[in-house]
N, C-alpha and C positions, 0 to 999 in steps of 0.2 A: 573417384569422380565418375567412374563409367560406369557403377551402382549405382550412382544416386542418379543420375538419367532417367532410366528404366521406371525407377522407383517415382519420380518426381509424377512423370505421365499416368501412373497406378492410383497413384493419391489423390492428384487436385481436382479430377470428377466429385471425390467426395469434400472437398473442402468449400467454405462461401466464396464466392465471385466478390470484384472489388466494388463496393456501393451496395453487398446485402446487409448489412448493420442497420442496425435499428436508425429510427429517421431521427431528423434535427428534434423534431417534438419530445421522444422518446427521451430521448438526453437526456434533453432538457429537465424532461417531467419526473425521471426515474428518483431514487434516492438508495439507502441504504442506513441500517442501524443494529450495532453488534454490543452483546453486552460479553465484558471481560470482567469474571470472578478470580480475586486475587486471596490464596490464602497464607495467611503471613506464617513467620517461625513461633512468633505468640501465641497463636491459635485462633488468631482475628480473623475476618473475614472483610476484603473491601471488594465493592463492586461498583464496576465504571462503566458507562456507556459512549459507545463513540457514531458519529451521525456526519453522514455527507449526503448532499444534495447533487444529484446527475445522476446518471446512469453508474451503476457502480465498476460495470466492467468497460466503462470506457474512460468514463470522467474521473472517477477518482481515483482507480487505479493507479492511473496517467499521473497523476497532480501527487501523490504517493511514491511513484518512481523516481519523479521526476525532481521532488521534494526532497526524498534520501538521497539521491546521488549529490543536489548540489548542498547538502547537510553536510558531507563527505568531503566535498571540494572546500568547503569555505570555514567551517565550523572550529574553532579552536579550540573549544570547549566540550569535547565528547567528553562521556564518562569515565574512561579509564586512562584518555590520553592517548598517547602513541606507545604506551609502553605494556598494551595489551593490543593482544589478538585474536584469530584464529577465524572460525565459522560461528560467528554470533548473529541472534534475533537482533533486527532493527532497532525496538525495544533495547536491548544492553547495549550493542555497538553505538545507538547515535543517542538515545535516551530524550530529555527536555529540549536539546538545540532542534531537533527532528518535531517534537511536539509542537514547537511556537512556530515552528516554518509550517505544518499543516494546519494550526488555527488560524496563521494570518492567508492559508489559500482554501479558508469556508469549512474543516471538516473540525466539526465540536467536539472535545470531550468533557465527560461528567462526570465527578464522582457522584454516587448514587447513595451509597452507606461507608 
């Protein structure tokens, strides 16, 4: 802790002050839209798009976090169960339970092909 002192006062000159974040408008107005190419063991091709409305680095990140965790806490239904683990994508760790919790808080996805 007697580094991270020193270090703390070195830093937060270059770091944003509390209230420089983009304004309530911004938020509000921002959006986001990602496309996800999937290519199967078949040799298919499927491609999805996923779409949220806010600011993406505040609003939906947030509703994404916040989303997965309580995915996590309540969900009985993950994909593998309790009887897999380790360091897994949200994708395989939480799968469709994780997907219906962010449809029902605004963020679409689409298959496309």
């Amino acid at each position: 802790m007697i580094i991270a002192t020193p270090l703390r006062y070195l830093v937060r000159p270059f770091l944003p002050k509390p209230g420089d974040g983009p304004s309530k408008e911004a938020r509000d107005n921002g959006w986001f839209r990602g496309l996800f190419v999937a290519n199967l063991e078949d040799g298919t091709e499927k491609r999805f798009e996923i779409f949220g409305s806010g600011d993406p680095g505040y609003k939906s990140t947030s509703k994404m976090v916040c989303e997965s965790a309580l995915t996590l806490a309540f969900s009985e239904d993950l994909p593998f169960g309790s009887e897999f683990g380790g360091v897994l994508t949200s994708a395989v760790g939480l799968g469709d339970p994780l997907i219906s919790r962010l449809m029902k808080a605004g963020i679409t996805f689409e298959e496309l092909s």
